[in-house]
C-alpha positions as CSV (number, residue, x, y, z in Angstrom):
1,X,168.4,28.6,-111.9
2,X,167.2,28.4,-115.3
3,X,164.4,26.3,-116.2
4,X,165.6,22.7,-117.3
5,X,163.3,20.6,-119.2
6,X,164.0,16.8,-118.4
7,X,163.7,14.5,-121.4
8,X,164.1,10.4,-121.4
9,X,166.3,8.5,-124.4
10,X,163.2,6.2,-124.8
11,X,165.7,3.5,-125.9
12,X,167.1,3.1,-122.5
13,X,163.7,1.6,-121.2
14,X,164.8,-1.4,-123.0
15,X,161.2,-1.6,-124.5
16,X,159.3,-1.0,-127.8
17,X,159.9,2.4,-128.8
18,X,155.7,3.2,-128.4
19,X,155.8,1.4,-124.8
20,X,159.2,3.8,-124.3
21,X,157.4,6.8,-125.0
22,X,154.3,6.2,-122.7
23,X,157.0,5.1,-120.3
24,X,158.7,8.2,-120.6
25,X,155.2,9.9,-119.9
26,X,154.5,8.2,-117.1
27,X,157.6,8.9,-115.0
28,X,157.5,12.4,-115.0
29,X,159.8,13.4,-118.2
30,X,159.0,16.4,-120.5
31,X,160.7,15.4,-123.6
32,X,162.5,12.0,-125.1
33,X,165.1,11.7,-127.5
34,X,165.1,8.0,-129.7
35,X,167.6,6.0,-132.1
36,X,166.8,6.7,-135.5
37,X,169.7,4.5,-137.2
38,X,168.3,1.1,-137.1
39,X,165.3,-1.2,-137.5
40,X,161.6,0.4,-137.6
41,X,162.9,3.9,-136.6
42,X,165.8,4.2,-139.5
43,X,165.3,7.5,-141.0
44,X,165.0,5.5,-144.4
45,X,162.3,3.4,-142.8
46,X,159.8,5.8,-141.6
47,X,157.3,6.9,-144.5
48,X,155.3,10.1,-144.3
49,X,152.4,8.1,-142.9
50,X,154.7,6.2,-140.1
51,X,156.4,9.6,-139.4
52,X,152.7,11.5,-139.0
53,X,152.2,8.1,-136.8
54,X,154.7,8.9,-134.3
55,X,154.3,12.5,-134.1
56,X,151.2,11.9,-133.2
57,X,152.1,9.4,-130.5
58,X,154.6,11.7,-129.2
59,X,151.6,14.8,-129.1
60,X,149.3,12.3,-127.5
61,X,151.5,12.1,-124.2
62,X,151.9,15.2,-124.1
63,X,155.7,15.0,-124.9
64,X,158.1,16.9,-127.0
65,X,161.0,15.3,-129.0
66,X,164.5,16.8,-127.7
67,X,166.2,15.7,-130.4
68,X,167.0,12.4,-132.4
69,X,170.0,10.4,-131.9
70,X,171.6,9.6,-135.5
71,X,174.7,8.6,-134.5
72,X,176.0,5.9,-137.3
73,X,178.6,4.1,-134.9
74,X,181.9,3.2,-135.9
75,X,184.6,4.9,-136.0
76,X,182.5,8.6,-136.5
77,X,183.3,10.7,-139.9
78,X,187.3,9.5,-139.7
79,X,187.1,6.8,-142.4
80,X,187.2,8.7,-145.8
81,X,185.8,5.7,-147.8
82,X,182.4,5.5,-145.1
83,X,181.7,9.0,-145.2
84,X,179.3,8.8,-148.6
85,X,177.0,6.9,-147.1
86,X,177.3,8.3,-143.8
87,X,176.6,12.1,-145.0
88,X,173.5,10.6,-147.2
89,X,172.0,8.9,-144.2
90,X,173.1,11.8,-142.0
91,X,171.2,14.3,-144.4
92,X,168.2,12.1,-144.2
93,X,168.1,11.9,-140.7
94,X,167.7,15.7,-140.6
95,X,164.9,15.4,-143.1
96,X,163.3,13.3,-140.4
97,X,163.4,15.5,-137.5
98,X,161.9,18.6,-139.8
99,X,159.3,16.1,-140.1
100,X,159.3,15.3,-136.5
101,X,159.5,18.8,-134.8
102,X,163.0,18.7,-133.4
103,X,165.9,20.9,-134.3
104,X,168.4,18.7,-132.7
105,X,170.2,15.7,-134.1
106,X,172.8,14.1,-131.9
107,X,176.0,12.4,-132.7
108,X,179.3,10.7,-132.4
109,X,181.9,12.3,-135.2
110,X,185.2,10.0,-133.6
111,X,187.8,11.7,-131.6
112,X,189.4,14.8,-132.8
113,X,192.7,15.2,-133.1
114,X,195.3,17.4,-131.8
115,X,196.8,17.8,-134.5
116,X,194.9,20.1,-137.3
117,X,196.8,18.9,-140.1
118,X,196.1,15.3,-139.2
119,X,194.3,13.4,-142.2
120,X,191.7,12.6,-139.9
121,X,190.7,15.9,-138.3
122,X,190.8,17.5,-142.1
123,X,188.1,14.8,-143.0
124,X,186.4,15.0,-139.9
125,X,186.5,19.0,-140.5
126,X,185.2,18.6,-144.3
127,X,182.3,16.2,-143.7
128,X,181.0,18.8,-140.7
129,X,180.9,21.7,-142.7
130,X,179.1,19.7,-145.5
131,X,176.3,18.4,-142.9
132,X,176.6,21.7,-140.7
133,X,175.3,23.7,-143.8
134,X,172.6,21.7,-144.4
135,X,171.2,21.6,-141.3
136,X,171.4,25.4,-141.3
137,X,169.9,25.3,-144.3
138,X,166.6,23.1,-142.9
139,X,166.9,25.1,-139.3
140,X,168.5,21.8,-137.3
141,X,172.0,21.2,-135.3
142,X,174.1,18.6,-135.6
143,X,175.1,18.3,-131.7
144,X,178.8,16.4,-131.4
145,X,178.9,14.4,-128.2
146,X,181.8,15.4,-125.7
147,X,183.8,13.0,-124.6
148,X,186.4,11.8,-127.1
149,X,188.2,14.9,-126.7
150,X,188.8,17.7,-124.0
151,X,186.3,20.4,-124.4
152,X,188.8,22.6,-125.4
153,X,190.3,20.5,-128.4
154,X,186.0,20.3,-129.3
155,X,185.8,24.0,-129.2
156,X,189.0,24.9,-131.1
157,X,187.3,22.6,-134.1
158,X,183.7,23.8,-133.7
159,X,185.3,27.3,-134.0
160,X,187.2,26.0,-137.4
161,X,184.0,24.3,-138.9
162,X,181.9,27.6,-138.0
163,X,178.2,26.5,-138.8
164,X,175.3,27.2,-136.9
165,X,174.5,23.7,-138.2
166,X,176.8,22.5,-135.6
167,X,177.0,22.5,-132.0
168,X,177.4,20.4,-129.1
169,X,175.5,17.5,-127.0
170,X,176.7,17.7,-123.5
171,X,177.6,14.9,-121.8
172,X,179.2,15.3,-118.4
173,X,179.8,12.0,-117.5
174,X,181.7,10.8,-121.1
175,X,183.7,13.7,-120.1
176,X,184.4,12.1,-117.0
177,X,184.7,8.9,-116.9
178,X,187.3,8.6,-120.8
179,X,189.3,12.1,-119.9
180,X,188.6,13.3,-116.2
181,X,187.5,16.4,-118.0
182,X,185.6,19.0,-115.7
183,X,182.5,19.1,-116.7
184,X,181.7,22.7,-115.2
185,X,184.7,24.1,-117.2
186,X,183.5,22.3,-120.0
187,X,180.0,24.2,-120.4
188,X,181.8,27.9,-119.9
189,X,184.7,26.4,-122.7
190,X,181.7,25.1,-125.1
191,X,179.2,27.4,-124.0
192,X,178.3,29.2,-127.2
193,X,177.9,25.4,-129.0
194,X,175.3,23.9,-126.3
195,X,172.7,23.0,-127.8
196,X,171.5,19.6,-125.4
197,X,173.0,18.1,-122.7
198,X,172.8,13.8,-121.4
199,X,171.9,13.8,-117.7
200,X,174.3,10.9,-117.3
201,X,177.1,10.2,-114.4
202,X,180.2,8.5,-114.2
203,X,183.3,7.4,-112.7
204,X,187.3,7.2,-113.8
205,X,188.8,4.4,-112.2
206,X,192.5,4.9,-113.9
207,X,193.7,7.0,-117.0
208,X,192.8,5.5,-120.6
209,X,193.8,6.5,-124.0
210,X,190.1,7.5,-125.8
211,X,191.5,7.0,-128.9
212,X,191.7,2.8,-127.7
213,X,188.9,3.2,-125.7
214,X,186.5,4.3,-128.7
215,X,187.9,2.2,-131.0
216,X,187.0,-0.5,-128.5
217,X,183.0,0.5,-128.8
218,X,183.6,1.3,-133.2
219,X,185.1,-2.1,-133.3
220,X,183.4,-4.4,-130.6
221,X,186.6,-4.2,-128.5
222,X,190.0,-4.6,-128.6
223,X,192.4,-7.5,-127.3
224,X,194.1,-6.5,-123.7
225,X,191.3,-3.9,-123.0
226,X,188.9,-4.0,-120.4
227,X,186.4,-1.4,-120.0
228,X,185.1,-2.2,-117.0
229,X,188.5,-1.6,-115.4
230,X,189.0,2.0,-116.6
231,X,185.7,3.5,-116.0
232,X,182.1,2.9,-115.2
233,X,178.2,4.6,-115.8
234,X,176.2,5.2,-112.4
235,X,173.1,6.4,-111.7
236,X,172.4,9.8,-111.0
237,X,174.3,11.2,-108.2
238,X,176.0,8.4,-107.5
239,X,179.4,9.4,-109.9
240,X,181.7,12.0,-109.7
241,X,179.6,14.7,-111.1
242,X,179.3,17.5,-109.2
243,X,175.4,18.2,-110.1
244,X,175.4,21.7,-108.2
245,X,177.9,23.4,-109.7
246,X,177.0,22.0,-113.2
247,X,173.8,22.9,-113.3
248,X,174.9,26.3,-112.0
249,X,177.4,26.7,-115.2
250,X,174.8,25.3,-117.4
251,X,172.2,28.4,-116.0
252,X,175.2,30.8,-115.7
253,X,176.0,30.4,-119.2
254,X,172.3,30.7,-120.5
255,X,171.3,27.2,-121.2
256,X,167.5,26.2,-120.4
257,X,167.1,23.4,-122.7
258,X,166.7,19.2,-121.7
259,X,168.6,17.4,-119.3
260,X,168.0,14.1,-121.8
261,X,168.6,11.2,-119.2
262,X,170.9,8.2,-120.8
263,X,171.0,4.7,-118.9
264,X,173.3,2.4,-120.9
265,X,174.0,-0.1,-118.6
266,X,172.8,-1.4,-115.2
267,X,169.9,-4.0,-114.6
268,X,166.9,-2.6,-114.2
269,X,167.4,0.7,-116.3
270,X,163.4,1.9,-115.7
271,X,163.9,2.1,-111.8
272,X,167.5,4.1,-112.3
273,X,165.6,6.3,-114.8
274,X,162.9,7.0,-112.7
275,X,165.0,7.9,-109.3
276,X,166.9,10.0,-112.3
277,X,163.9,12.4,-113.1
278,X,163.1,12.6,-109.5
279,X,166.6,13.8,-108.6
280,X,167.0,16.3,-111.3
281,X,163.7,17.6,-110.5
282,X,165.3,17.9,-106.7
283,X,168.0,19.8,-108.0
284,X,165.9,22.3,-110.4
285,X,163.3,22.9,-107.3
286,X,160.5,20.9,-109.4
């Protein structure tokens, strides 16, 4: 099996970015990915002294930066009159991680339709060809998040957009828990876009539409619709993916980059963290 590197989203530790990045240290993790959108760690907030700052705090625990999340929120790259000020902060988000040492930039782009001639996917399509050439341009990827759509959908417009500027974040449990997608077929169907992967798991409890479902999250949730009844984030091993055979496809297919572990909900995130870096380093025989 190829050899995974296990990286921490620092934000999940539900602490101050420097105590999440010791944190991330001190359980075992490789790497750590962190929120650059908002607050003290908005690309447009971090001068060349504050960005020197936090490399070096990175260096210091020994740590590399998997990528940066910039995902903007709402409803993605689907709204024609947001998208000025999304690309501009988008572009300066890549800025930051040349500055920071990562090639990866993680995001959220709203869910693609099926339909290619749909306003929405032709916008959607536009503004990722804009960003996806200049992140070629400054050697970064712009890595869409599965979920929204079914991996094939996701492939059939990464293969339309055709930048090396853009490529795919993996998560197997989104794909799980909004679509029932297979996440093993998923990584052979995307397999030429991987560029990260979330080590997150999941459960479907019934069928859901995921254009209501992230509409619910863009807007702050929508009258009749409860989330909690459709699906639900577990800790590692504990959902319905089948860890074996994905990190099998995810080896099979050439991929030896971060398993990035996400913990967006639950109680006491830094003890579901932790038993998540000791069960992925089970699985890869670390």
């Amino acid at each position: 099996m190829a050899r995974f590197k296990i990286g921490v989203m620092v934000d999940s530790f539900g602490l101050p970015i420097p105590e999440g990045v010791r944190k991330a240290r001190e359980i075992g993790a490789d790497g750590m990915q962190v929120y650059v959108v908002e607050g003290g760690m908005a690309a447009e907030a971090l001068d060349a002294a504050r960005r020197r700052e936090f490399k070096a705090l990175v260096d210091s625990q020994g740590l590399e930066i998997s990528a940066l999340c910039g995902d903007l929120g709402g409803h993605g790259f689907q709204i024609p009159a947001e998208n000025a000020t999304k690309i501009r902060r988008s572009k300066a988000i890549v800025d930051l991680a040349v500055d920071l040492g990562t090639k990866v930039v993680t995001t959220h782009i709203g869910v693609v339709p099926e339909d290619r001639a749909d306003p929405v996917y032709r916008n959607q399509l536009a503004v990722c060809q804009e960003l996806g050439a200049y992140a070629t341009a400054r050697g970064v990827a712009f890595a869409i998040e599965t979920g929204p759509e079914p991996a094939v959908r996701l492939k059939s417009f990464l293969d339309e957009v055709a930048s090396p500027g853009i490529g795919v974040n993996l998560d197997p449990a989104n794909l799980i828990m909004v679509l029932n997608d297979d996440p093993v077929a998923a990584v052979h169907t995307l397999r030429d876009y991987i560029v990260h992967t979330h080590a997150k798991d999941g459960v479907q409890y019934r069928p859901c539409d995921p254009v209501q479902v992230y509409a619910a999250f863009a807007e702050g949730g929508i009258a009749g619709l409860n989330i909690g009844e459709l699906f639900n984030e577990l800790p590692l091993g504990e959902g319905a993916v089948d860890w074996d055979r994905y990190l099998a496809a995810l080896s099979a297919v050439g991929y030896s980059g971060y398993l990035t572990i996400e913990r967006e909900v639950g109680s006491n995130p830094e003890a579901d963290i932790r038993l998540a870096v000791e069960f992925l380093k089970s699985k890869i025989g670390r």
